[in-house]
N, C-alpha and C positions, 0 to 999 in steps of 0.2 A: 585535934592536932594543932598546934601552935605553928604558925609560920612565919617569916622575918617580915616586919611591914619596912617600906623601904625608905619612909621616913628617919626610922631610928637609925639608917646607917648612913643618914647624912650629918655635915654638922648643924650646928644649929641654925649658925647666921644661914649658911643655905636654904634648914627648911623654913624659915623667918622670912625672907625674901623672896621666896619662891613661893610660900603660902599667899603672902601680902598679892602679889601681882595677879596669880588665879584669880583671888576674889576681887580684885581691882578690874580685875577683865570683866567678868562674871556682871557686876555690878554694874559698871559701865554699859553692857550689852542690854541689861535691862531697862533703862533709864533711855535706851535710843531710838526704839517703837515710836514713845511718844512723842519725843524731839519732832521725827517725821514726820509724823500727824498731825502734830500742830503747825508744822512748818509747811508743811504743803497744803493745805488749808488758805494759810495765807498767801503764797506763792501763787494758787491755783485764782484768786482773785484779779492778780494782776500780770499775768504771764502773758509775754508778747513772743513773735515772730523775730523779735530783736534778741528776745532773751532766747531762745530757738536754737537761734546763731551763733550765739557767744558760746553758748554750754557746747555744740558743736564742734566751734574753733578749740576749747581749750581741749577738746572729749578727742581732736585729733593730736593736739599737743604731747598731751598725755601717755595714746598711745603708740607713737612712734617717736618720741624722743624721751619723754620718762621714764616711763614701764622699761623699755631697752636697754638704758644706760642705770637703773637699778636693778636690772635680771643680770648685766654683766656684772655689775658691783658685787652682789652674790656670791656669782660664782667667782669672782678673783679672790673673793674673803673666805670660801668655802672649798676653792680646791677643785675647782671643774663642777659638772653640773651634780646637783642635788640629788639625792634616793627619792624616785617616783617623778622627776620631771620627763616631761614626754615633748615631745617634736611636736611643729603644728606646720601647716600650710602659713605661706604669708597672708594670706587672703581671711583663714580662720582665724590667725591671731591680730589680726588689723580690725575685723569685724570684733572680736571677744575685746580689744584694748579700745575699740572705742566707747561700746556698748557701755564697759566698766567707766570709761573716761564720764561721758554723758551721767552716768548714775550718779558718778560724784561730787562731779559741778550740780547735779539738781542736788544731791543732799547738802552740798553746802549752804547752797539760793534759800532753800529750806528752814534751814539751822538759824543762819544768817537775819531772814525776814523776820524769822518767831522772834528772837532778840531783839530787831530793830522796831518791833510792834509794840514790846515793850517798853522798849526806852521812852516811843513816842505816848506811850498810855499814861506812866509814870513824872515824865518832864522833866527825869532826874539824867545830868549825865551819870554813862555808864551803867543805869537804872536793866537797861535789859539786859546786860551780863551776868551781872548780880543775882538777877533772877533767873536765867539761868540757870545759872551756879543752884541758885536754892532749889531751884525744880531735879535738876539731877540727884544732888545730893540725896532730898528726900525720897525720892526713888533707888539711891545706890545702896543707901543704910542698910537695909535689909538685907539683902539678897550678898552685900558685904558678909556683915556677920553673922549668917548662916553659914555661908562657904570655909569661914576660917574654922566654926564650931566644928565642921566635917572635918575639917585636915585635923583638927588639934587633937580628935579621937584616935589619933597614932600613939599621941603619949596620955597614959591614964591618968596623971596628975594633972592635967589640961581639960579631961573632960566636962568635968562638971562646971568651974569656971566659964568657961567658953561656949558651953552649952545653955548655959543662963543669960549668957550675953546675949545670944540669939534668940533667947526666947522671951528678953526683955529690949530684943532692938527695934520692934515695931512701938513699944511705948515711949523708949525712947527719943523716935521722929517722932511722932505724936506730940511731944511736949516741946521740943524745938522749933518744929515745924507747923507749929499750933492748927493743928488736926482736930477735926469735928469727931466727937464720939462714934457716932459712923462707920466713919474713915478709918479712926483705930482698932475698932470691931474688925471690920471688914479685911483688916490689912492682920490684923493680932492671929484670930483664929486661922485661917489657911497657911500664914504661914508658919505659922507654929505646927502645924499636919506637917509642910514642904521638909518642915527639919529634922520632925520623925518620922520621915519616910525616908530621909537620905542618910540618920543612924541605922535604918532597916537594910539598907541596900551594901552600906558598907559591914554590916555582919556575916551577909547570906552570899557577899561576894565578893572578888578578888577585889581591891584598894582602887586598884589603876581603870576599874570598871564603875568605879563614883558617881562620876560629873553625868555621863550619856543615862546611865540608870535614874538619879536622881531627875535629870530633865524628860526624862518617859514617866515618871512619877506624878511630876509638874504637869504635864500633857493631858493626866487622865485627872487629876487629883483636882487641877483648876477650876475647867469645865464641870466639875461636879457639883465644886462649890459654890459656882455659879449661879448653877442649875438649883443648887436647892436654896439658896438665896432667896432666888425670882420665886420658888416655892413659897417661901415662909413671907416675903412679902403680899404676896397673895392671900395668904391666910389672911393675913394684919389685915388689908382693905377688905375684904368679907367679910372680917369683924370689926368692921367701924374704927380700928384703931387708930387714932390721927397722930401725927409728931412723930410716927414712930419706923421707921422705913430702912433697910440694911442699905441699898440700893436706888440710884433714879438710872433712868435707863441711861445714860450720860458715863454715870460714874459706873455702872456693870462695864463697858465695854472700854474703860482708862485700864481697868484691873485685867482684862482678859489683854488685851497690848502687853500690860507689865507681864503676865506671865507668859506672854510668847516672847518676849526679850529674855527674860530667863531662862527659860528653857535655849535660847539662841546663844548665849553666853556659854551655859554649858557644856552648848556639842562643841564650841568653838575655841571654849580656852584648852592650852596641853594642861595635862595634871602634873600639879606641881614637885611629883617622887619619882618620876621615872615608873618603868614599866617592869612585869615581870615576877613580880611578888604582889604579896596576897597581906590581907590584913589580919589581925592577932586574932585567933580564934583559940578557942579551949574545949 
């Protein structure tokens, strides 16, 4: 039975914009794992009782004069309070606004130091933005144009198009990003699975049930290929095979980060059609 997917009753520039931003979320979420982990790494080297303090001081900043005066902004742009906002004690939202305040000052310190590691490794100004810039990117490419391939299966003249981009965007960073065959291996096969699971998911179910299905997909689908990675590696050194490795234990555990950022992107961005309709079935 054919149902109205909720793409087609919007206009274009809408679902163009709204597409674009999903996977700009999407993409971004994934590319932030690592950020952290590399950033705390470094941070965790030189962290003092000074820096303690500051993240402290701003982490009260934050939560009683920030967070307050953009909860009212909010609500004076929205019309009184929101669907689903709830009350708190002052005491539980001073402890949740600073707890948040503190996380954000360290993920900054975090972001900030990885950057500044670079700059200093390189000698270039600006050298650690740049980089960066390129570390995101080659982590947002994908998981990019996967997410638009999924939206564009609204309209059938976009499929196949869009569908090829996705499953030529992992060679794509490869060649930009001048990736070791490895890497592109490693990165090509899984997620070319991630994007025929998330055409699977969008068949067998409602449109607006996408993004959470596809990140349970990612959940189970990662870990596997993981797992059989570490397998086939094993094989290779019990037969003497030298030069030839999917995996160093390093780079297994860069790709299980990326797909926990993915999968984090997913539950987190809205879907970009609105709710309540189902995608084109026959």
């Amino acid at each position: 039975m054919a149902r109205t997917n909720p793409a087609t009753a919007m206009r274009p520039a809408a679902v163009l914009g709204n597409s674009l931003t999903a996977a700009l979320w999407i993409a971004v979420c994934a590319a932030t794992p690592e950020f952290i982990w590399r950033g705390a790494r470094v941070v965790s080297h030189h962290f003092s009782w000074a820096d303690a303090a500051a993240a402290l001081m701003i982490g009260l900043i934050l939560a009683f004069c920030i967070e307050p005066a953009m909860e009212r902004a909010r609500n004076l742009l929205f019309g009184g309070k929101q669907e689903g906002h709830r009350q708190y004690s002052p005491l539980f939202a001073a402890a949740a606004g600073i707890a948040f305040g503190l996380a954000s000052v360290c993920l900054h310190d975090a972001i900030t130091s990885f950057l500044a590691l670079h700059a200093e490794e390189h000698a270039v100004r600006h050298a650690g933005l740049v980089n960066g810039l390129r570390i995101a990117l080659s982590w947002a490419v994908v998981p990019f144009f996967t997410t638009l391939a999924w939206l564009a299966a609204a309209r059938r003249r976009l499929v196949w198009p869009m569908g090829l981009l996705g499953v030529l965007s992992p060679v794509g960073a490869a060649w930009v990003f001048s990736w070791s065959a490895s890497d592109t291996l490693t990165t090509f096969i899984p997620c070319t699975a991630f994007l025929a699971l998330g055409y699977r998911a969008l068949r067998r179910g409602p449109t607006e049930r996408l993004f959470p299905q596809a990140a349970r997909s990612i959940a189970w689908a990662g870990p596997l290929w993981l797992a059989a990675a570490v397998v086939v590696d094993g094989v290779l050194v019990a037969s003497h095979v030298t030069g030839l490795r999917l995996y160093n234990g390093p780079e297994l555990w860069v790709d299980a980060r990326f797909y926990a950022g993915w999968c984090m992107g997913l539950l987190l961005a809205p879907f970009p059609f609105g709710r309540g309709s189902s995608s084109a079935r026959s």
